[in-house]
Backbone as CSV, one residue per row, in Angstrom:
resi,resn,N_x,N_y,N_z,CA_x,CA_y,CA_z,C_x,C_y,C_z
1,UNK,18.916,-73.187,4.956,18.169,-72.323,5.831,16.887,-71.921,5.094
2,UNK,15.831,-72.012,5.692,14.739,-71.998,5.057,14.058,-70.307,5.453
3,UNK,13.319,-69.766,4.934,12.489,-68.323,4.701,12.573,-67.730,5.994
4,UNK,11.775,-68.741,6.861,11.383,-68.506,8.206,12.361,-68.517,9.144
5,UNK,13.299,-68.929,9.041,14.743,-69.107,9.612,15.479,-67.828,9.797
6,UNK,15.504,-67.439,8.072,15.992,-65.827,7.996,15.645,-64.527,8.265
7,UNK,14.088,-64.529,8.367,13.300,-63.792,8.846,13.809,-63.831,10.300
8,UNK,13.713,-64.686,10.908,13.650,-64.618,12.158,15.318,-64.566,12.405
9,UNK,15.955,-64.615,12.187,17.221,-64.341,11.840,17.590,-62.448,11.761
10,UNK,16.917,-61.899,10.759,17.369,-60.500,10.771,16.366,-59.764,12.042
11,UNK,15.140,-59.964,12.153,14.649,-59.620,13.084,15.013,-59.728,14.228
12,UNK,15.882,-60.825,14.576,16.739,-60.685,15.452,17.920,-60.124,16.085
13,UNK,18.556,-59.564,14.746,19.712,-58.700,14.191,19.457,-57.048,14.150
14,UNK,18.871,-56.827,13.792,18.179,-55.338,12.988,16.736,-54.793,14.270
15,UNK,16.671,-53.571,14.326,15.440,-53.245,14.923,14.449,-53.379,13.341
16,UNK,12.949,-53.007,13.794,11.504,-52.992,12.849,12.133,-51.773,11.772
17,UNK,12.385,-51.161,12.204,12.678,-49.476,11.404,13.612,-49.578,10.486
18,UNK,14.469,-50.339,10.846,15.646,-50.923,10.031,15.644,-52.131,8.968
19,UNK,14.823,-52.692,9.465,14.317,-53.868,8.312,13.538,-53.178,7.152
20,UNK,12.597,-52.316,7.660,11.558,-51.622,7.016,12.453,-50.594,5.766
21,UNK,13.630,-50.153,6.269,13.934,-49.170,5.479,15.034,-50.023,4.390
22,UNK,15.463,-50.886,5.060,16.187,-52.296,4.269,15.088,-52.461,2.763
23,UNK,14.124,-53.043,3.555,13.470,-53.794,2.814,12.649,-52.333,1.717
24,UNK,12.737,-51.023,2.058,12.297,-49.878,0.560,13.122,-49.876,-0.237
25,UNK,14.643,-50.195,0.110,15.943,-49.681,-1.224,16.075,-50.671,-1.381
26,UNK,15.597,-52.008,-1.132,15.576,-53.250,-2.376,14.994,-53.333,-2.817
27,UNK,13.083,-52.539,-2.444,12.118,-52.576,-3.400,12.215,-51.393,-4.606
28,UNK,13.605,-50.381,-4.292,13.182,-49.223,-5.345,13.998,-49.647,-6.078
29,UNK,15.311,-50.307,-6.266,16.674,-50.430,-7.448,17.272,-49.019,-7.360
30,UNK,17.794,-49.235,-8.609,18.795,-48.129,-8.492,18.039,-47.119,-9.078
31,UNK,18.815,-45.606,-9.139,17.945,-44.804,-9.617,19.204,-43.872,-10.568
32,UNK,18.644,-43.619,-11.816,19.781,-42.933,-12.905,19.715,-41.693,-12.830
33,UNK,20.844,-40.808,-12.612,20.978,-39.783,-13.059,21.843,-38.886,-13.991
34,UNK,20.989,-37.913,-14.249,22.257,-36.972,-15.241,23.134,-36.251,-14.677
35,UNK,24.106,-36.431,-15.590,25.515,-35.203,-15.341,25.084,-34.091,-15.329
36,UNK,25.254,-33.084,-14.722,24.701,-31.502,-15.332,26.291,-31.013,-14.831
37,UNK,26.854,-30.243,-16.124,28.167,-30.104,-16.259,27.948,-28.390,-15.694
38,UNK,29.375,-28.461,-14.483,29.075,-26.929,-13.861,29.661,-25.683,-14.864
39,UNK,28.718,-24.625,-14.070,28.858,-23.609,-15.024,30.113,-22.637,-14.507
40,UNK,31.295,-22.367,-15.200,32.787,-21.722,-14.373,32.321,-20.084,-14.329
41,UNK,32.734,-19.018,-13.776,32.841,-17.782,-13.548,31.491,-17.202,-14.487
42,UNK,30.393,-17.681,-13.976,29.014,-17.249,-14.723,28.847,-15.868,-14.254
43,UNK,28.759,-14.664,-14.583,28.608,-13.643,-14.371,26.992,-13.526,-13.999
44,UNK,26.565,-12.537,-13.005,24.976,-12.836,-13.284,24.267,-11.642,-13.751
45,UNK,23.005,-12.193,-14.054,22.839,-11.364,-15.251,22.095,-10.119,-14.346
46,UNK,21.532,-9.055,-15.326,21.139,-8.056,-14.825,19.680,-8.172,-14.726
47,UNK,18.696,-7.509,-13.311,17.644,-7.570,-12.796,16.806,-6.867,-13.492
48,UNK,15.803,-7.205,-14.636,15.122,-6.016,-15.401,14.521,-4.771,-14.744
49,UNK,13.469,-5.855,-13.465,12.918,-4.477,-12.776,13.723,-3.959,-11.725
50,UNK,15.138,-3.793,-11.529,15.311,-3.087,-10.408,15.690,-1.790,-10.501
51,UNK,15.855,-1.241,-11.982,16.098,0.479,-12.096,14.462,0.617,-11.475
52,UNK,13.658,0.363,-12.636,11.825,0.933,-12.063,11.749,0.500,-10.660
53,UNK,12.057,-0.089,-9.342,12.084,-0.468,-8.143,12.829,0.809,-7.307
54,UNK,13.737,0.872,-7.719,14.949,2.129,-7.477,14.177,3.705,-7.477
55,UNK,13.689,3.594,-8.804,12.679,4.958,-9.478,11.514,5.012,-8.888
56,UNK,10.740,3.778,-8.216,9.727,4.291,-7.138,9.729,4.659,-5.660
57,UNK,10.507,3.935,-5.511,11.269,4.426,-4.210,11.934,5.620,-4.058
58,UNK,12.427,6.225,-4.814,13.032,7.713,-4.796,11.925,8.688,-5.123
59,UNK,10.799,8.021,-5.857,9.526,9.169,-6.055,8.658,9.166,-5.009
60,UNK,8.442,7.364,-3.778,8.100,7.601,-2.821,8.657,8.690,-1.489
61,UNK,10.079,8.781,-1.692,10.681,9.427,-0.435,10.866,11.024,-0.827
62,UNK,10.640,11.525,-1.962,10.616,12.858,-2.295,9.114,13.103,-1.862
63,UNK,8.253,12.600,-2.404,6.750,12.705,-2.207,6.767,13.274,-0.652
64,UNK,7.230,12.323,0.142,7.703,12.113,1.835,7.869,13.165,1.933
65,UNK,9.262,13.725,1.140,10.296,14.732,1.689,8.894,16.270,1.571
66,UNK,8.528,16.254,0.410,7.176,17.188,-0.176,5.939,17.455,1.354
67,UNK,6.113,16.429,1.838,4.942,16.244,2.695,5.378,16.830,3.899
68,UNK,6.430,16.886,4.303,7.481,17.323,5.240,7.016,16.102,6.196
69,UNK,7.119,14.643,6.310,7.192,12.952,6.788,8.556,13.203,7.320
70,UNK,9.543,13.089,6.200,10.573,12.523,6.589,11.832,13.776,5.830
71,UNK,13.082,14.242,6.915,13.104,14.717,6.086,14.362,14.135,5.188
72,UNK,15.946,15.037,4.971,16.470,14.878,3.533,17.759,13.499,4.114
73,UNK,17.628,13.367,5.274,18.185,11.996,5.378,16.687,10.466,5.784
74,UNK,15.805,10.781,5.583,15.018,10.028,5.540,13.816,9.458,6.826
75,UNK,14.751,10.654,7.869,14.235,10.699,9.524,12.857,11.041,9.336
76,UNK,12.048,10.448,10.018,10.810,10.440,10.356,10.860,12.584,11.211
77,UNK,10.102,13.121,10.565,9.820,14.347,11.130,8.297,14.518,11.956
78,UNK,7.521,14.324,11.314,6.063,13.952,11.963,5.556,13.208,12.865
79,UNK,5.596,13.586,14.434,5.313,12.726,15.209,3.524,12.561,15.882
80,UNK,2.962,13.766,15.322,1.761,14.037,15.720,0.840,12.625,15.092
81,UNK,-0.198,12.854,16.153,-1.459,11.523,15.647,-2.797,11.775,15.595
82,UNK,-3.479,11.325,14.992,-4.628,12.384,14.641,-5.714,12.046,15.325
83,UNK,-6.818,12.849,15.436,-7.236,13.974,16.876,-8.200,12.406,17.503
84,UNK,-8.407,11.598,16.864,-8.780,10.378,17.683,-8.312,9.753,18.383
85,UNK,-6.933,9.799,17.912,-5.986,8.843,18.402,-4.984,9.619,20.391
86,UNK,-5.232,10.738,20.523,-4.091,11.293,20.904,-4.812,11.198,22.527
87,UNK,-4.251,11.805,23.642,-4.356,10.617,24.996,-5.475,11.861,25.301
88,UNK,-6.696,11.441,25.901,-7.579,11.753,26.608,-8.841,11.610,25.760
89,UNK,-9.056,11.294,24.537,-9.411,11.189,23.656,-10.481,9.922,24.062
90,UNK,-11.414,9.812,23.511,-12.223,8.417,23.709,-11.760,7.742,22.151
91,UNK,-10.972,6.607,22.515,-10.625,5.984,21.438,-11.332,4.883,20.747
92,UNK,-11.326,4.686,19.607,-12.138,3.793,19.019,-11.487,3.084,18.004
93,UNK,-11.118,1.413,18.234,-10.050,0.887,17.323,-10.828,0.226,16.141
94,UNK,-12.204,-0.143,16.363,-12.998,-0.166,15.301,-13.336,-1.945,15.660
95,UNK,-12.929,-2.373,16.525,-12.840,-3.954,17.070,-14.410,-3.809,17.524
């Protein structure tokens, strides 16, 4: 069976997409990889910044609490909007 035979042979067999993807994993070979040996009951480690994350956040919501925002469960207390914003007002969004 000669070149042209077989060609016309799988093309006959196989759709274009399928030859095509045939014909990349005979052009790549094989490919080597490493073992990476698993790691058993890895404990994980501790987050440097999340005390200082913790510590701004509690100085943001006291600040809050100071401002009388929000109060000692974290509820929004302040509903007022300021004197531009509030209804009869000629508003201006700055667009």
């Amino acid at each position: 069976m000669d070149y042209q035979t077989r060609v016309t042979t799988v093309l006959e067999v196989c759709s274009a997409h399928e030859v095509q993807r045939i014909a990349a994993s005979v052009r790549m070979g094989p490919v080597k990889t490493i073992p990476v040996p698993k790691a058993r009951s890895q404990k994980p480690k501790a987050d440097p910044h999340y005390s200082a994350a913790v510590q701004r956040a509690k100085d943001v919501a006291e600040r809050l609490r100071r401002a009388e925002v929000i109060d000692a469960e974290g509820h929004r207390i302040r509903t007022d909007l300021p004197a531009d914003m509030r209804d009869g007002q000629d508003r201006d969004y700055g667009g």
